[in-house]
Each structure stands twice: as structure tokens, then as C-alpha cells.
PATORGU-155622 format. One line per field, with one value per atom (N, C-alpha, C): residue number from 1; residue in one letter; atom name; x, y, z. Coordinates in steps of 0.001 Angstrom, whole numbers, always signed. Example, Ala and Ser with C-alpha at 12.3 -4.5 7.8 and 13.67 -1.06 7.14 Angstrom:
BEGIN
pos = [1; 1; 1; 2; 2; 2] $
code = [A; A; A; S; S; S] $
site = [N; CA; C; N; CA; C] $
u = [+13190; +12300; +13200; +12850; +13670; +12900] $
v = [-5690; -4500; -3300; -2250; -1060; +30] $
w = [+7800; +7800; +7800; +7080; +7140; +7870] $
end
This chain:
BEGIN
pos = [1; 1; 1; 2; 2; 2; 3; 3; 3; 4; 4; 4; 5; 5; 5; 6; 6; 6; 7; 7; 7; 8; 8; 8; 9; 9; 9; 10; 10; 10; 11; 11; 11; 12; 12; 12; 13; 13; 13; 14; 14; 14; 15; 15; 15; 16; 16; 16; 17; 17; 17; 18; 18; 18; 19; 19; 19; 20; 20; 20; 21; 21; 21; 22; 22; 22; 23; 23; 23; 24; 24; 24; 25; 25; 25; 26; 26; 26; 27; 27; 27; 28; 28; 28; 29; 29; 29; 30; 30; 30; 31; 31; 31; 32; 32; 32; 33; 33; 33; 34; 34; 34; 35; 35; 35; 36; 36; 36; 37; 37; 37; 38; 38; 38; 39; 39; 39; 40; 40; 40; 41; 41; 41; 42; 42; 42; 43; 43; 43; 44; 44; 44; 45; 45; 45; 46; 46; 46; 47; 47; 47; 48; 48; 48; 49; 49; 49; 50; 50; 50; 51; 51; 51; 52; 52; 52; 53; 53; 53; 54; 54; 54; 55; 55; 55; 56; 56; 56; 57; 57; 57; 58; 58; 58; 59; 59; 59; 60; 60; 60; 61; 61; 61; 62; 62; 62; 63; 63; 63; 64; 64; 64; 65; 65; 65; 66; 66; 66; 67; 67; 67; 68; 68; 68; 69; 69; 69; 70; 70; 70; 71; 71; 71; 72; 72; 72; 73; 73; 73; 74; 74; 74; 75; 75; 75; 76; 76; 76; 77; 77; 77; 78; 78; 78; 79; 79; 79; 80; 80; 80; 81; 81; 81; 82; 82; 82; 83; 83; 83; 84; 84; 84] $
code = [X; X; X; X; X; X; X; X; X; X; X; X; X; X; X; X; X; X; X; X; X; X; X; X; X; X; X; X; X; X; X; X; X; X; X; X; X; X; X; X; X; X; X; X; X; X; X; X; X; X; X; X; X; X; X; X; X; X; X; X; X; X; X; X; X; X; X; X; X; X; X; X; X; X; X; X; X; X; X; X; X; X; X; X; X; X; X; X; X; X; X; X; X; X; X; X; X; X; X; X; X; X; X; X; X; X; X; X; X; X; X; X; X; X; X; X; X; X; X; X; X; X; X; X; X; X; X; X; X; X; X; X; X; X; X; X; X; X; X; X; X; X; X; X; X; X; X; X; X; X; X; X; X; X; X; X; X; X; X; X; X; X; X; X; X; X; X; X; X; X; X; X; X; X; X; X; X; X; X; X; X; X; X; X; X; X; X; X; X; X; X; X; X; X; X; X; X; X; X; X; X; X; X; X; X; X; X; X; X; X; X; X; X; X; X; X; X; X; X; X; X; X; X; X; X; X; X; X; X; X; X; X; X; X; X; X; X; X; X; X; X; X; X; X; X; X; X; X; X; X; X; X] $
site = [N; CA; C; N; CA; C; N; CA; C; N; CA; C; N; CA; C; N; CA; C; N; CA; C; N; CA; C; N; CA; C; N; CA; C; N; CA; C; N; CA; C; N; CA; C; N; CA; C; N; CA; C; N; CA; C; N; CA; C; N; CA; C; N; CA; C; N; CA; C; N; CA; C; N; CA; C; N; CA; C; N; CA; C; N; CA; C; N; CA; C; N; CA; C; N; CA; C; N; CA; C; N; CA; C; N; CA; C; N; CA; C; N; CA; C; N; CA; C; N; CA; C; N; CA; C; N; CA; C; N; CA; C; N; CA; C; N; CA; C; N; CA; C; N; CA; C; N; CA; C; N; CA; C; N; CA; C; N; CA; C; N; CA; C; N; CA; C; N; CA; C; N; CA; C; N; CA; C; N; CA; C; N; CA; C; N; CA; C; N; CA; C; N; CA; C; N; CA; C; N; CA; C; N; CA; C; N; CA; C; N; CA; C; N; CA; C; N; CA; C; N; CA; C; N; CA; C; N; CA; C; N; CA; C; N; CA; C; N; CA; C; N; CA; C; N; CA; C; N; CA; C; N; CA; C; N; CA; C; N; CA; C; N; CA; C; N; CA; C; N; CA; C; N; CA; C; N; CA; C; N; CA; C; N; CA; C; N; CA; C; N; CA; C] $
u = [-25062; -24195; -24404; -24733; -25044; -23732; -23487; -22442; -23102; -21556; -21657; -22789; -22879; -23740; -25020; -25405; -26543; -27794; -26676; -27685; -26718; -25921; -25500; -24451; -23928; -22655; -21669; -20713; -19895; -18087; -18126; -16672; -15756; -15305; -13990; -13967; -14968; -15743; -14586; -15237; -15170; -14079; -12963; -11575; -11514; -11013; -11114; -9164; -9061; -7241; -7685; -7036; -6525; -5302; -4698; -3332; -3687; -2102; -1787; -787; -663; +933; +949; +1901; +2548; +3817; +4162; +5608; +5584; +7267; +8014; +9044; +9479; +10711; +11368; +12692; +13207; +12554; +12086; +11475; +12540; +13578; +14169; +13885; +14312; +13856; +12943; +12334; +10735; +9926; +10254; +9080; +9174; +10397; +10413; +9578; +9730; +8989; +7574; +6978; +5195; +5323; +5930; +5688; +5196; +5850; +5911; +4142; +4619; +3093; +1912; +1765; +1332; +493; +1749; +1385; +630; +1319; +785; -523; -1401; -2312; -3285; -2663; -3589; -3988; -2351; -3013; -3868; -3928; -4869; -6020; -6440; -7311; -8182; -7768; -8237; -8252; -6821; -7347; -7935; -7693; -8682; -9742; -10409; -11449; -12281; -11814; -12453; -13198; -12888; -12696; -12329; -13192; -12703; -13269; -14447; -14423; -12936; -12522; -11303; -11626; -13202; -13072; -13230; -13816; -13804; -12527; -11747; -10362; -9385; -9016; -8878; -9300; -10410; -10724; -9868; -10465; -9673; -8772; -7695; -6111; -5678; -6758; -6089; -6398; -7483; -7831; -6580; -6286; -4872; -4334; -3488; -2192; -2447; -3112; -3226; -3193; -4017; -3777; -2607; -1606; -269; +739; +608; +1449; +1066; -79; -630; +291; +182; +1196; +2328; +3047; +4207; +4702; +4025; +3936; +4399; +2811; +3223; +4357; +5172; +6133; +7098; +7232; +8495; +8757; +7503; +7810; +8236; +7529; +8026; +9684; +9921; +11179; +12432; +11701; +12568; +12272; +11037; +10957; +11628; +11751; +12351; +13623; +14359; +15266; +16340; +16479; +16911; +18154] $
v = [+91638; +90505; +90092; +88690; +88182; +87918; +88713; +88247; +87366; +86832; +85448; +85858; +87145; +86769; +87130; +87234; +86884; +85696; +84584; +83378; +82439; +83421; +82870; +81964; +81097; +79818; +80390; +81021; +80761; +80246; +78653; +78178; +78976; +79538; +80972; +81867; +81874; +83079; +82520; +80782; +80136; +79344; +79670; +78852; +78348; +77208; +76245; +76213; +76929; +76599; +75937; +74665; +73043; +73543; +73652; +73806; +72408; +71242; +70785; +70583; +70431; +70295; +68717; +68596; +67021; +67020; +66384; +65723; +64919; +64201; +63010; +63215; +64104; +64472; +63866; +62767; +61611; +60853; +60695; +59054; +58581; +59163; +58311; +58167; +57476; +57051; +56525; +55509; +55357; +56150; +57329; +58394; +59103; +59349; +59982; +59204; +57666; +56570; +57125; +57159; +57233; +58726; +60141; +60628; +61226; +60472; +60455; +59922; +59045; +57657; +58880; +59248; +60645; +61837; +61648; +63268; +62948; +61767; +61171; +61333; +60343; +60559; +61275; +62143; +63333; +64350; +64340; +64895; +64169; +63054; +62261; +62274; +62201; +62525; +64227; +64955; +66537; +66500; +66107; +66454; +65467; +64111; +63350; +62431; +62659; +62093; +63858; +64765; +66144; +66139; +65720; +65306; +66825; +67705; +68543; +69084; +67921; +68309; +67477; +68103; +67338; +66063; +65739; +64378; +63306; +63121; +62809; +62858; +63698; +63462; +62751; +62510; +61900; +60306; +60175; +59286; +58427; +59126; +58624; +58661; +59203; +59263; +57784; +57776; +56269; +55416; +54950; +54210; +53840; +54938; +55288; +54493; +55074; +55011; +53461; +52716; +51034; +50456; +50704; +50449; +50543; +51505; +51400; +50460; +50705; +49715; +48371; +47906; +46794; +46122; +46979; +46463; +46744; +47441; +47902; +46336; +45824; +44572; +43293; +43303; +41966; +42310; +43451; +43453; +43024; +43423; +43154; +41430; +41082; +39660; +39001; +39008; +38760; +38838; +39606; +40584; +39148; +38659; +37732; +36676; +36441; +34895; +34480; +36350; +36198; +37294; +37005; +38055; +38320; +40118; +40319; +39912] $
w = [-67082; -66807; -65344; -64881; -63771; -62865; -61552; -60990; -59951; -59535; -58869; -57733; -57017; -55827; -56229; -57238; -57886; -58282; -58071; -57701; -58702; -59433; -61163; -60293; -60661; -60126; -60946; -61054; -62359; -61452; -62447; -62146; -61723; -62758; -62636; -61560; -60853; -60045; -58187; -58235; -56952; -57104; -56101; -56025; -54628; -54713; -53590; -53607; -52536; -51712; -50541; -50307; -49408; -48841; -48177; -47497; -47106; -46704; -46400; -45565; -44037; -43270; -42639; -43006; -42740; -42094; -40831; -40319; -40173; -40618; -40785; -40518; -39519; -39162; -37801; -38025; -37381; -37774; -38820; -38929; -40370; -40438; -41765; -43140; -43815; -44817; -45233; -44264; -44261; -44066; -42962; -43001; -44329; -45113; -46071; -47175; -47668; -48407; -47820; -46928; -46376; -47179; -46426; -47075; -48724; -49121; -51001; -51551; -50294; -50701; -50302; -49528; -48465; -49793; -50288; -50852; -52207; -52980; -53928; -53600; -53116; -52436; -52219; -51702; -51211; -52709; -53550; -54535; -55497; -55795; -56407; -56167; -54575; -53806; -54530; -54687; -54725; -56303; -56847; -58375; -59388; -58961; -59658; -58993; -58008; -57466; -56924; -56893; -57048; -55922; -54599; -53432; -52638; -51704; -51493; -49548; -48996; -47756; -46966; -46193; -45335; -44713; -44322; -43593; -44865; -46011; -47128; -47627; -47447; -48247; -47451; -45875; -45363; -45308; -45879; -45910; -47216; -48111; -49989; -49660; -48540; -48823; -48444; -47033; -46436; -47246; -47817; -49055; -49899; -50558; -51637; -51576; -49828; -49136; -48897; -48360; -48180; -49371; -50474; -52049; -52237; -52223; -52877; -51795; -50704; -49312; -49718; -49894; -50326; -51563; -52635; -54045; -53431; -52868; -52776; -52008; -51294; -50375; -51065; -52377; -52932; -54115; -54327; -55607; -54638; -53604; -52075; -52560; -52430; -51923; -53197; -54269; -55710; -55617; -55466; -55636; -54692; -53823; -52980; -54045; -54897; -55354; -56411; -57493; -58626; -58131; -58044; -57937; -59196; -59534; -60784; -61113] $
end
């Protein structure tokens, strides 16, 4: 049976742990809103774009994070044109 430092690759073998630390502390309710947007993000980033050097994932997060600020933007303004 071929173990991993054998040349063999095996999935099960190699685990990839990301720690993440983030503050938003005094920033309110908006820092708490970024945060959410933040984390979303980041995990989308790792588990469905499979995204795993840090300057690369940094990168996809800001991507994300402007993508969702962006809609979050034009539903805002809607929101003044049609109001419920």
C-alpha cells in the first residue's frame, strides 16, 4: 500500500486549515453588516471557488464583497422608488 510520502497524492491523506481573524469592533452596525458580507465571502471564496493561497483569496473576497455592496446598492435605491 502506497503512502502519501511515497510520491502517491491521496485526498484524505492532505488537509488544508485557513484560520481567519477579523475586527469590527466600534464600528456598529455597519461594521457588523461588512462583517456578515466579510465572512460570506470568504467562505464562498474557500469552499466554492476552492481558492486556497491567501493572496488569491483576498483577492476573490474583494471581488465578492463589491458584487454584493454593488446589489445591495441598487435594491437600496429601488427600495426608495417602489416603496412596500
Amino acid at each position: 500500500m502506497p503512502r502519501p510520502d511515497d510520491g502517491a497524492r491521496n485526498d484524505a491523506a492532505q488537509k488544508v486549515i485557513l484560520i481567519a481573524a477579523a475586527d469590527c469592533t466600534g464600528h456598529g452596525v455597519p461594521g457588523a453588516m461588512v462583517s456578515v458580507v466579510c465572512s460570506n465571502a470568504l467562505d464562498r471564496t474557500v469552499k466554492e471557488f476552492k481558492i486556497t493561497e491567501p493572496g488569491k483569496i483576498l483577492d476573490k473576497v474583494r471581488e465578492l464583497v463589491l458584487e454584493t455592496l454593488k446589489k445591495a446598492k441598487a435594491i437600496f435605491r429601488m427600495e426608495w422608488i417602489y416603496p412596500y
